[in-house]
C-alpha positions in Angstrom: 13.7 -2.5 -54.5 11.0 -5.0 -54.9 12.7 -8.4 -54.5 10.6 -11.5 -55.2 12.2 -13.8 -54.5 12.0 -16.0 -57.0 11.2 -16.2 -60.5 10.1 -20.0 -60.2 6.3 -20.2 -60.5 6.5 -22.8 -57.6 7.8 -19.9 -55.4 4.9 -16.9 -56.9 2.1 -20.0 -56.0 3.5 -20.6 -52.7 3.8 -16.6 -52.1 0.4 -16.3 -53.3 -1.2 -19.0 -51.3 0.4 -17.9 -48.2 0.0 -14.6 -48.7 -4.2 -15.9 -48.5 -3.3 -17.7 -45.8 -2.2 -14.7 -43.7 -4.7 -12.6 -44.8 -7.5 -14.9 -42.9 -6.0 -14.8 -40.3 -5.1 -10.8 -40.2 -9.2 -10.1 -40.6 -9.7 -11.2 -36.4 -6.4 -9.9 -35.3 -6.9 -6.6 -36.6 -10.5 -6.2 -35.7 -9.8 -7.4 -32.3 -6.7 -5.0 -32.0 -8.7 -1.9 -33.2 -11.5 -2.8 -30.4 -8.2 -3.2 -27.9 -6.9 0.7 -28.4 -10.7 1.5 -28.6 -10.9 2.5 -32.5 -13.4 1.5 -35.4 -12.8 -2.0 -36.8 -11.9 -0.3 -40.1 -9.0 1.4 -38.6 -7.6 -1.2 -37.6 -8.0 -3.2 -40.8 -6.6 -0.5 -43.0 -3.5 -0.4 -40.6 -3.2 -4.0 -41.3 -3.2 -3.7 -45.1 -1.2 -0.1 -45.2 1.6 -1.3 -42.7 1.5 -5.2 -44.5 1.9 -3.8 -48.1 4.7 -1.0 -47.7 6.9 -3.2 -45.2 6.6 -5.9 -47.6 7.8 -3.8 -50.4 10.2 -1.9 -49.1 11.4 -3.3 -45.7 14.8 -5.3 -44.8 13.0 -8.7 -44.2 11.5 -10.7 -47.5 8.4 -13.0 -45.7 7.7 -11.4 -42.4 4.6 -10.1 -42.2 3.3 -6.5 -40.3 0.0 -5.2 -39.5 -1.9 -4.1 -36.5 -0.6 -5.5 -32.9 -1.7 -5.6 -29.6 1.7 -4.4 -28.0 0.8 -1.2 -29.7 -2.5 -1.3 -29.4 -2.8 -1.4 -24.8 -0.4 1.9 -25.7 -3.1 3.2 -28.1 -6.0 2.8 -25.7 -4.9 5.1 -23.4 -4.5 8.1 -25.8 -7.5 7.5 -27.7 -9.5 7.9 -24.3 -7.9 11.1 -23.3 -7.2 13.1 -26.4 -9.5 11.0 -29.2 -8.9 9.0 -32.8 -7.4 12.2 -34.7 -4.4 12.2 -32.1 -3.4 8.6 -32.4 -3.5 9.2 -36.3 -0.4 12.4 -35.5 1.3 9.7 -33.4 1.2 7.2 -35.4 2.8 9.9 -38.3 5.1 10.9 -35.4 6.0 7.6 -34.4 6.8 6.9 -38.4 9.0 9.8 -39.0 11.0 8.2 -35.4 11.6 5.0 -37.2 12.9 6.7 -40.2 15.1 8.4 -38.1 16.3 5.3 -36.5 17.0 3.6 -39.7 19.0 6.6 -41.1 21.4 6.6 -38.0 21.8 2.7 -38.6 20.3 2.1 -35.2 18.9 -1.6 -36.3 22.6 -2.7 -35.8 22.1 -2.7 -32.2 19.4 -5.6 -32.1 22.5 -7.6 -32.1 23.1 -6.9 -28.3 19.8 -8.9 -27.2 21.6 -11.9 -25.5 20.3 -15.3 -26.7 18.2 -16.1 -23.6 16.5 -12.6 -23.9 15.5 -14.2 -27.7 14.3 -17.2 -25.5 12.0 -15.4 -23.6 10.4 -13.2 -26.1 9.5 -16.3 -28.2 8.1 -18.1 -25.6 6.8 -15.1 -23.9 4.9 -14.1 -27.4 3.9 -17.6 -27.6 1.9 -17.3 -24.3 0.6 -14.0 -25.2 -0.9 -15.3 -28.8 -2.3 -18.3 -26.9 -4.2 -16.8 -24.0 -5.5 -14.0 -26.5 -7.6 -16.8 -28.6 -8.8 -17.5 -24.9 -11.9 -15.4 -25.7 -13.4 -17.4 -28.0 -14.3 -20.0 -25.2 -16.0 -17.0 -23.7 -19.6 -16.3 -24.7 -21.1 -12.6 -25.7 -17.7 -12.1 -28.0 -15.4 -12.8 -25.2 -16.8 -10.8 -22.5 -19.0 -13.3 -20.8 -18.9 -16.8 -19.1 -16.6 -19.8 -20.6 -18.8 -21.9 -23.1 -20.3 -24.8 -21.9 -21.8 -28.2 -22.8 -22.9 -28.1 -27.1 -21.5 -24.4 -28.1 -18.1 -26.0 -26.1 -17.5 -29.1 -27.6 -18.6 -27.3 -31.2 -15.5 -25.2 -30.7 -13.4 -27.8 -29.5 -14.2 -30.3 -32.3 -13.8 -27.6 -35.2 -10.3 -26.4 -33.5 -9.1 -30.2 -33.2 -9.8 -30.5 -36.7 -7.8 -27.4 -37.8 -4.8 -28.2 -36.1 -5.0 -32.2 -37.4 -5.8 -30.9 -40.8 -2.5 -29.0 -40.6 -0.1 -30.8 -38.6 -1.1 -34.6 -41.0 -1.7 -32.9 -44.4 2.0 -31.5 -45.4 2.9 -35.6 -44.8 0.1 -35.9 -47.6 1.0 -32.8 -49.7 2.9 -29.2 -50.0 0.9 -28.0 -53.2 -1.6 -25.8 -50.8 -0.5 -24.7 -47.8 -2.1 -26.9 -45.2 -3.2 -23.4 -42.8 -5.7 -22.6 -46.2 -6.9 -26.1 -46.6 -7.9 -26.0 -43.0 -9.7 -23.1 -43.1 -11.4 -24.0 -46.5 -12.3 -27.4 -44.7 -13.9 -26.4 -41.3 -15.5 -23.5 -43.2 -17.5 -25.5 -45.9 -18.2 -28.0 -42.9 -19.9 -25.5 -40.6 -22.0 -23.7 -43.6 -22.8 -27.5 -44.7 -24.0 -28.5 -41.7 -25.3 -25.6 -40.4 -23.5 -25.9 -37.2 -24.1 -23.0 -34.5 -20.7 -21.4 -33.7 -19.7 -17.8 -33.8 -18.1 -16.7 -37.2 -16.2 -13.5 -38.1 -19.0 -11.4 -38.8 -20.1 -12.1 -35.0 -16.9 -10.2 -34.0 -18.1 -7.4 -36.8 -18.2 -6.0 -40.2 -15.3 -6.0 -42.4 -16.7 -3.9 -45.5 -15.3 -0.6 -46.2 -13.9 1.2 -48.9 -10.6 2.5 -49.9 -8.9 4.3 -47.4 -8.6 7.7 -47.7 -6.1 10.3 -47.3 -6.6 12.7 -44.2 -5.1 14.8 -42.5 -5.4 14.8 -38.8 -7.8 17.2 -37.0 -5.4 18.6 -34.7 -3.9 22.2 -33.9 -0.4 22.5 -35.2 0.8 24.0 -31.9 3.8 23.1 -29.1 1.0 21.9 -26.7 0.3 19.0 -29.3 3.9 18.0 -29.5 3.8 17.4 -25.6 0.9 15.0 -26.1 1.8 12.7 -29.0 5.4 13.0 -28.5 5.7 10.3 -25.4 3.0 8.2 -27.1 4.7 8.0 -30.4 8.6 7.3 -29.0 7.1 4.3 -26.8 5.0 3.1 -30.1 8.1 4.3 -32.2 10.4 1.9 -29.2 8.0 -1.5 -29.0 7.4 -1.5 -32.6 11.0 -1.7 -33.6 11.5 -3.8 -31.2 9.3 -6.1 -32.1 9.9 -6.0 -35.6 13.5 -6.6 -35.3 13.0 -9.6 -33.2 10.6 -10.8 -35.1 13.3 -10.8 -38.1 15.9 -12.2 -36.1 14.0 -15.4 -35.5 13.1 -15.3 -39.0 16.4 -15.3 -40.2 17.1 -18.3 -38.1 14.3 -20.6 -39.2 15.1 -19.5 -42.6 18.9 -19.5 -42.7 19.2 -15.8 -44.6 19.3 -11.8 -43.1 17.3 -9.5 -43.0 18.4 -5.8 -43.0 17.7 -4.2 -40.1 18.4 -0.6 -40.7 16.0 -0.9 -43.8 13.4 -2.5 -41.8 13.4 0.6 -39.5 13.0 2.6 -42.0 10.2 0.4 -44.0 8.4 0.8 -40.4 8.5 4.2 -40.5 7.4 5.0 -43.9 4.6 2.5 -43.3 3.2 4.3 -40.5 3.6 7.1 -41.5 1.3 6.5 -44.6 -0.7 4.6 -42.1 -1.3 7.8 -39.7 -2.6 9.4 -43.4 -4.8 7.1 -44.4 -6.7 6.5 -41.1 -4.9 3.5 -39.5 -3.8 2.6 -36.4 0.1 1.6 -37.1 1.4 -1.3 -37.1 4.7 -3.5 -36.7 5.9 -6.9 -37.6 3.5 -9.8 -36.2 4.9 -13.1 -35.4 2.4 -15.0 -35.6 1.2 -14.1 -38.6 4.7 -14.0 -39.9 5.3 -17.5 -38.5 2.1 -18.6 -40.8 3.4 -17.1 -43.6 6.6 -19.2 -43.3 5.3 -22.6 -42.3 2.5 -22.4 -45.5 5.5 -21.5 -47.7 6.3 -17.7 -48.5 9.4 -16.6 -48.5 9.6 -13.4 -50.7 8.0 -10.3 -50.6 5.2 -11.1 -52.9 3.8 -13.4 -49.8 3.4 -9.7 -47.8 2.3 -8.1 -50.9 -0.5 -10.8 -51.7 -1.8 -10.9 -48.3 -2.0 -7.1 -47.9 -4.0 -7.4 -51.7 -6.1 -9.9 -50.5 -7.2 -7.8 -47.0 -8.2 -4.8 -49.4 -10.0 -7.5 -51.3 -12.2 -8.6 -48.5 -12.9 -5.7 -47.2 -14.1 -4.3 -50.6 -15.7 -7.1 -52.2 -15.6 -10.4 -50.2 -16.6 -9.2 -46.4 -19.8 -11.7 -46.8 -17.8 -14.3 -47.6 -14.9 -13.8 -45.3 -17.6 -13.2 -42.4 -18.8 -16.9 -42.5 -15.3 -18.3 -41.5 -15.8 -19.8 -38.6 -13.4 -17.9 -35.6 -12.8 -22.3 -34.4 -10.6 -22.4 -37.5 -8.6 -19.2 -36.8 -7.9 -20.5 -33.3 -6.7 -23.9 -34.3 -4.2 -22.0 -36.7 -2.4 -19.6 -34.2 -2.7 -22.3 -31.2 -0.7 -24.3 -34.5 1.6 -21.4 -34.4 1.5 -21.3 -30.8 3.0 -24.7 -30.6 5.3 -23.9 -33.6 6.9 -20.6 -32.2 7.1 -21.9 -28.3 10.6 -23.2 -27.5 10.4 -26.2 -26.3 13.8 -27.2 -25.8 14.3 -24.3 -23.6 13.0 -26.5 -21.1 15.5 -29.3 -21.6 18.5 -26.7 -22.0 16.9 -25.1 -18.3 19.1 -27.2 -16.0 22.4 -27.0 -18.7 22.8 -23.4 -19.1 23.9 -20.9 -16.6 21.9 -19.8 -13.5 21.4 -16.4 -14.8 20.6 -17.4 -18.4 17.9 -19.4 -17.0 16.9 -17.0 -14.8 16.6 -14.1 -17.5 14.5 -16.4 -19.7 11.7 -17.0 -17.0 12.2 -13.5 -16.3 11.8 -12.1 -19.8 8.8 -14.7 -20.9 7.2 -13.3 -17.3 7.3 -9.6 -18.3 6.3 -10.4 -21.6 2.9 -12.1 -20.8 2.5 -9.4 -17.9 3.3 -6.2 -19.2 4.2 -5.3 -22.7 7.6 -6.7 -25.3 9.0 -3.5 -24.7 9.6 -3.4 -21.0 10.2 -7.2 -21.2 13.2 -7.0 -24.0 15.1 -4.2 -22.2 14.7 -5.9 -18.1 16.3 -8.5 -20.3 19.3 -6.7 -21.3 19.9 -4.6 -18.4 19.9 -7.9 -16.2 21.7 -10.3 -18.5 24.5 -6.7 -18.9 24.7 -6.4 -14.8 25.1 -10.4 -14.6 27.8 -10.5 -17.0 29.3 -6.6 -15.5 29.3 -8.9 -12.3 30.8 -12.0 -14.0 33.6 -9.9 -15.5 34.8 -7.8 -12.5 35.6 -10.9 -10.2 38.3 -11.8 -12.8 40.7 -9.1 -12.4 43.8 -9.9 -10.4 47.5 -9.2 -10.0 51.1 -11.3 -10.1 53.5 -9.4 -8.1 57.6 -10.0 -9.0 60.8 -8.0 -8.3 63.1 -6.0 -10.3 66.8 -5.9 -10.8 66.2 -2.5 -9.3 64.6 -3.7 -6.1 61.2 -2.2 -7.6 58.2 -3.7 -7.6 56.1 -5.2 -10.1 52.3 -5.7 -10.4 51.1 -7.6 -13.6 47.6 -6.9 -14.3 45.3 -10.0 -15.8 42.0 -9.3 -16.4 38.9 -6.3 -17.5 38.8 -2.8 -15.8 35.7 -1.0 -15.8 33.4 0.5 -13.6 32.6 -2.9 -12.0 36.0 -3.7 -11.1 37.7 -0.4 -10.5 36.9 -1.2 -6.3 38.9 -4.6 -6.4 41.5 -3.2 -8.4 42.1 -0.2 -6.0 42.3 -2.8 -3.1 45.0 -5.1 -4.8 47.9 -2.1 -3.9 49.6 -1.0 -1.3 51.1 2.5 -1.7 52.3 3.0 2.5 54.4 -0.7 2.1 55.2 -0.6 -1.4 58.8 0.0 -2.0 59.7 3.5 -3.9 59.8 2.0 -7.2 56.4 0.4 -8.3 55.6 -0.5 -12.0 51.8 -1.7 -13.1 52.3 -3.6 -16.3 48.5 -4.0 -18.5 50.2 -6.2 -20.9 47.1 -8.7 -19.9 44.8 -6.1 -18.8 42.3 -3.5 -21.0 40.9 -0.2 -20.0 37.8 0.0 -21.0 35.9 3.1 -19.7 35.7 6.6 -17.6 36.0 4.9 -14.6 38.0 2.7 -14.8 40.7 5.6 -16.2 39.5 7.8 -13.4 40.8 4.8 -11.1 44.2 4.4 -12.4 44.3 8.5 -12.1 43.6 8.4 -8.4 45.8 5.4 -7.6 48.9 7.3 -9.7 47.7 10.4 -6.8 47.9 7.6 -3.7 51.3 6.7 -4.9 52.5 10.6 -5.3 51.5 11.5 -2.4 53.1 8.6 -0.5 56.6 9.9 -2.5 56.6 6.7 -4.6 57.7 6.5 -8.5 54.9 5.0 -9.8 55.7 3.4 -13.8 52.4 2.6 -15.8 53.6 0.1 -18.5 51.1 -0.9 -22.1 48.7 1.4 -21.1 46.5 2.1 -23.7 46.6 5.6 -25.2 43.3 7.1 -24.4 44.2 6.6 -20.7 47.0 8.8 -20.5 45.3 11.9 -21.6 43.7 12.1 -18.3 46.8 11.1 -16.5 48.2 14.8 -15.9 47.9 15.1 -12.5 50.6 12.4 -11.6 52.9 14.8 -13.3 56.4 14.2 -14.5 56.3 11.4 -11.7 54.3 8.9 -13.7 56.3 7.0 -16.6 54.0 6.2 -19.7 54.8 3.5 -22.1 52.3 3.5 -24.5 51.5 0.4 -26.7 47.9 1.1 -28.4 45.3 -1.2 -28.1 43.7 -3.1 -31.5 40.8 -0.9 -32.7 37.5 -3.0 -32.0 34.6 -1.7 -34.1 30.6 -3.0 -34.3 30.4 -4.4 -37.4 28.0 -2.6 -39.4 24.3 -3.1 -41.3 23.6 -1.2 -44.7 20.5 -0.7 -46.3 21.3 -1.8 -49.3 
């Protein structure tokens, strides 16, 4: 089960370095996401290190890194205001035992049918999101008051300009430390050298703790409890899979492998479940931080391990030290991951790719940035489904041609389905039709209830008009609900080829 990936000592440095890497940058996130859903700091930095370590361990994708979110954290908020901390800790178990149940029934395969420009717009939506959310550090009183100006502004600006060069020029120089670590070493030792005033993570607030520890949430065990945490925990349950299996999509295309998806859903699950135990907030996979992990280098699941390691670390023994990074460096890294997540070229492919692609890209990014992954993913597949339902039914049409019986022939050429059951009802003429009709599917393909319950009633129009009506290469699960056309209706069956999902083990 645990899968480094390599044996190489190259790869265990470049896992290890990476893995430090990620776990600077997890310290704000988390904090910051525990003060979103209106929790203690610590609960949102033992999340970070409960959810990194086990879905490292034991999830589907080697390298991508999970931990606290703000997509589950705006769902958070609202329960922790109404009910209080010891309810979100039974959601969060709730949502868990969800995802395990998801992974069991091999529901992970079905991240396959998010259309390419649906993948578009989450990247580019997330990108937006990550970006305005460092916005807050050019606001002073921790984010909540007016936008920096004149020395405190140009501080910032300067030390963020000198992360990003520091990691854009130095992989041209070297790979043997990953250049998101040498950037935070370097603007670090430069604002304790020189003293220089700019808010540090210990302004945002204290990261020492101790080991987490197991408890049991303070609720009643009762029916009215299950109505409270049950919404919460299938929405978390929903957005964090979601997440998480996008996340390893784009993964597996920078990287060139596959992640297991059905084992991912399950790793989630466990994770969050031991999360809800230990007094964390749940968690799902992070893209940014993931995206970090990849660009400085890790690729195996000692890269999660190490970073979740190193959390624990600073929070037990290094919180003075880690407390002193300067927050400029963490916002030069993810506005570096901002750039490197962002599609770009989805503004050169805008004007070459269909209308409606295009349209469900701006639209997805949109609801992204304005409402939460979630909503925006599945507007994204119900349009880009109702474009191409659309698409699909204007393609059906008929041939008509004579037999040597003086009958009539209609060849079918195109999909049925609920879409195109209206058009295909139009295309026949029972009252002029002569009293031998045959409707050949040869070229056609049934593919629903309605579209079956159509052929039914137009086998009825042609009964009661006292015409033979001949159904030819009809596919066999349509004739079982063909009994009202009686001895009247002629069935030769031809079955179709058996079209199956391809499936996605967890081993």
């Amino acid at each position: 089960m645990f899968e480094f990936n390599s044996a190489a000592q190259r790869n265990i440095k470049n896992d290890l370095l990476s893995g430090l890497t990620v776990a600077l940058a997890l310290v704000p996130e988390a904090v910051a996401f525990a003060f979103v859903a209106g929790v203690e700091p610590l609960v949102g930095l033992y999340a970070a290190f409960m959810v990194g370590l086990i879905t490292a361990a034991i999830g589907g994708r080697p390298g991508m890194i999970s931990g606290a979110t703000g997509a589950l954290a705006v769902v958070m908020v609202d329960l922790v205001a109404r009910h209080g901390v010891e309810y979100l800790f039974a959601t969060v178990i709730l949502m868990g035992l969800i995802q395990i149940g998801a992974g069991l029934l091999r529901l992970g395969k079905f991240i396959r049918m998010v259309p390419y420009p649906v993948m578009l717009g989450f990247v580019n939506g997330l990108a937006i999101v990550i970006f305005l959310a460092q916005l807050q550090n050019f606001r002073s009183d921790g984010g909540h008051g007016d936008w920096l100006q004149g020395q405190p502004l140009w501080t910032l600006l300067g030390l963020v300009a000198l992360t990003m060069a520091i990691i854009y020029f130095l992989p041209k120089l070297t790979r043997a430390v990953p250049a998101s670590l040498a950037a935070i070493l370097t603007v670090s030792l430069l604002v304790i050298g020189l003293n220089l005033d700019t808010r540090t993570v210990g302004d945002v607030a204290s990261i020492a703790g101790g080991l987490p520890q197991f408890h049991l949430p303070l609720v009643d065990l009762s029916w009215q409890t299950l109505r409270i945490i049950l919404p919460y925990a299938v929405i978390l349950a929903a957005i964090g899979l979601i997440e998480s299996l996008l996340t390893m999509t784009l993964i597996d295309e920078i990287t060139e492998t596959r992640g297991r998806g059905n084992r991912e859903c399950i790793g989630q699950g466990v994770a969050n479940t031991a999360t809800g135990l230990f007094g964390g907030m749940g968690g799902c996979a992070m893209i940014g931080q993931s995206m970090i992990n990849i660009n400085s280098g890790g690729r195996g699941r000692l890269s999660g391990i190490s970073a979740a390691l190193a959390l624990l670390f600073f929070i037990l023994f290094a919180s003075p030290l880690i407390e002193k990074i300067p927050l400029a460096a963490l916002v030069g890294v993810m506005f570096m991951v901002v750039l490197g997540t962002f599609e770009w070229s989805s503004f050169r492919i805008m004007g070459k790719i269909p209308r409606a692609d295009a349209f469900v890209l701006i639209l997805v990014s949109s609801v992204t940035v304005f409402t939460d992954l979630a909503i925006a993913v599945i507007v994204g597949v119900i349009v880009s489904a109702l474009v191409f339902a659309w698409q699909q039914a204007s393609r059906i049409h008929v041939t008509t041609d004579s037999n040597d019986m003086g009958g009539k022939i209609y060849r079918l050429q195109g999909p049925l389905f609920f879409a195109s059951v209206r058009h295909f009802q139009e295309m026949f003429d029972p009252a002029n039709d002569p009293d031998d009709v045959v409707i050949d599917f040869a070229n056609s393909r049934v593919y629903d209830h309605s579209a079956i319950e159509a052929i039914n009633t137009l086998a009825e129009r042609y009964v009661n008009a006292g015409k033979r009506l001949h159904l030819k290469h009809l596919s066999s699960e349509c004739t079982q609900l063909l009994d009202k056309a009686g001895d009247l209706v002629e069935v030769n069956i031809i079955e179709d080829p058996r079209y199956r999902v391809a499936d996605d083990r967890l081993a």
